[in-house]
C-alpha positions in Angstrom: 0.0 0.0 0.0 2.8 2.4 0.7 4.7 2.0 -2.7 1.2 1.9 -4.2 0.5 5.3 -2.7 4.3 6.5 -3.2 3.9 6.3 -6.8 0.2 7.6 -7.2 1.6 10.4 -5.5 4.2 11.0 -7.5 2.5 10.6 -10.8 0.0 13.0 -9.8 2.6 15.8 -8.7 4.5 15.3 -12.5 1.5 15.0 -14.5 -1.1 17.4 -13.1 -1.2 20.9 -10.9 -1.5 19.6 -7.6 0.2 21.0 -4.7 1.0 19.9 -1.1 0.7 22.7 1.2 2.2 20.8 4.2 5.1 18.6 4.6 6.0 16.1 2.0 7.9 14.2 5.0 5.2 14.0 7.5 3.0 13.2 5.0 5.1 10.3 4.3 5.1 9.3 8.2 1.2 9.7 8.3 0.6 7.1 5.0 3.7 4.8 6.9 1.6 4.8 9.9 -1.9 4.1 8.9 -0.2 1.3 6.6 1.0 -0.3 9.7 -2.7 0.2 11.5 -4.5 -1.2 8.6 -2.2 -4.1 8.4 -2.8 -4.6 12.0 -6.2 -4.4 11.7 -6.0 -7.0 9.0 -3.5 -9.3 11.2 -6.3 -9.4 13.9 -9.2 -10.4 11.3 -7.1 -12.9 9.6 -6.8 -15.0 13.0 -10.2 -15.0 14.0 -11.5 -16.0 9.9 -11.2 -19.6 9.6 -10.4 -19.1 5.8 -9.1 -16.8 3.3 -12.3 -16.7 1.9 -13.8 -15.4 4.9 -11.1 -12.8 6.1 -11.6 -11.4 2.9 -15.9 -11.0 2.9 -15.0 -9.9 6.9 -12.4 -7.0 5.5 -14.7 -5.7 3.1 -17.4 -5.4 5.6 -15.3 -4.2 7.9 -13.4 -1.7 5.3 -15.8 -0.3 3.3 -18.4 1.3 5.7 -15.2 2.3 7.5 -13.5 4.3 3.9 -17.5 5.9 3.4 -17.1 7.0 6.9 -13.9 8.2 7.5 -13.9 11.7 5.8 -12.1 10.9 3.0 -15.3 11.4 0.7 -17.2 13.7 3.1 -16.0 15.7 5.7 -17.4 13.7 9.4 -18.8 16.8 10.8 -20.9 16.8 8.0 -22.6 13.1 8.4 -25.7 12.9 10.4 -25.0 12.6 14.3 -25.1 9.0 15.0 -22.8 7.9 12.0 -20.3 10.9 13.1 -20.1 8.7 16.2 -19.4 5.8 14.5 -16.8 7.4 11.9 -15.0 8.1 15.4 -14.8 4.7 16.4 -13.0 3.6 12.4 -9.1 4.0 12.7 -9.1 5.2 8.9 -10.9 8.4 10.5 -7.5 9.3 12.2 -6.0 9.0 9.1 -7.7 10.9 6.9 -8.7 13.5 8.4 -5.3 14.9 9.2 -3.6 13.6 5.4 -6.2 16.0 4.4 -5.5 19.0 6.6 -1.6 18.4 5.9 -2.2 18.1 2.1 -5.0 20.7 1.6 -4.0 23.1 4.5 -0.6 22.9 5.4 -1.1 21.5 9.1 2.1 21.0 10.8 3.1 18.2 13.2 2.0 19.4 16.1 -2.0 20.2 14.9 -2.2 17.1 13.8 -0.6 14.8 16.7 -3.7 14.2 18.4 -5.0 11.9 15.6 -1.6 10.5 15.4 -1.8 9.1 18.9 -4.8 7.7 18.3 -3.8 6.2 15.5 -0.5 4.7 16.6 -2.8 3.0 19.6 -5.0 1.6 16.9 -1.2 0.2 15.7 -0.4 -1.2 18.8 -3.7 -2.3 19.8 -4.5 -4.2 16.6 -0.9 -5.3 16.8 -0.8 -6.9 20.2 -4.3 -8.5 19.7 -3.6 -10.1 16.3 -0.5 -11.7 17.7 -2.4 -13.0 21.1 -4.8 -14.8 18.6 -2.1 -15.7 16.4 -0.5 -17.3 20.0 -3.8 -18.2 21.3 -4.4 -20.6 17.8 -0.8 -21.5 18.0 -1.6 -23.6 21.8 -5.0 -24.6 21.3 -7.4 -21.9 21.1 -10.1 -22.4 18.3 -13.1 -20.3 17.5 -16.6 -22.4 18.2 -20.1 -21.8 17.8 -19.2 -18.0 18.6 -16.5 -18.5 20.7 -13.1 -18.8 21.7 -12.7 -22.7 22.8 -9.4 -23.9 24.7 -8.7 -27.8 23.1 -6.4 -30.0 25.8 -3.1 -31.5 24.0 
């Protein structure tokens, strides 16, 4: 996703108009950051999904109602008041919201940091989870009828 991005970026500055009123460095940080949170995110859903198959239809219903939601389309302030509180519960949210202001606006560091935190937690939380269900598989845990299940070796 970061190489992706990397190079849609740069295509877009050579071929077309567009200009980056903030840092082209923290801007960098910010897209390395939320790739590590959405990897996260998809390290955790890929140990409770039994099969590719499903972590895949589980990500897209995850990811998708998260992307319309996050601000990247419309601004969250502007969503009705219930689905602003749910935007604020997406990770992508904190990601967004302050690419934007750094692109569009020029935002330094420091205005946007709050998000940031938030966002590096969603890193680490995701993080830490997926790997106690990737150790919680690796000695016996199994998901059953719902729930997690402990198996005797």
């Amino acid at each position: 996703m970061f190489v992706e991005t990397a190079l849609i970026f740069v295509v877009g500055s050579v071929s077309t108009d567009v200009t980056v009123a903030g840092s082209w460095w923290l801007l960098g940080g910010m897209l390395l950051l939320g790739t590590f949170t959405l990897a996260a995110l998809g390290f955790v859903v890929s140990n409770l999904t039994s099969s590719p198959d499903g972590a895949v239809v589980t990500v897209h219903a995850i990811y998708i109602p998260m992307l319309l939601l996050c601000g990247a389309f419309v601004p969250v302030e502007a969503l009705p008041g219930m689905l602003q509180i749910v935007a604020k519960v997406f990770p992508l949210t904190y990601f967004a919201t302050p690419f934007c202001s750094v692109m569009t606006e020029g935002a330094s560091l420091v205005a946007v940091s709050k998000d940031l935190v938030i966002l590096a937690a969603w890193t680490v939380g995701s993080g830490l989870w997926g790997e106690f269900l990737l150790l919680w598989r690796g000695i016996g845990g199994r998901m059953e009828d719902g729930g997690w299940r402990m198996e005797h070796r």
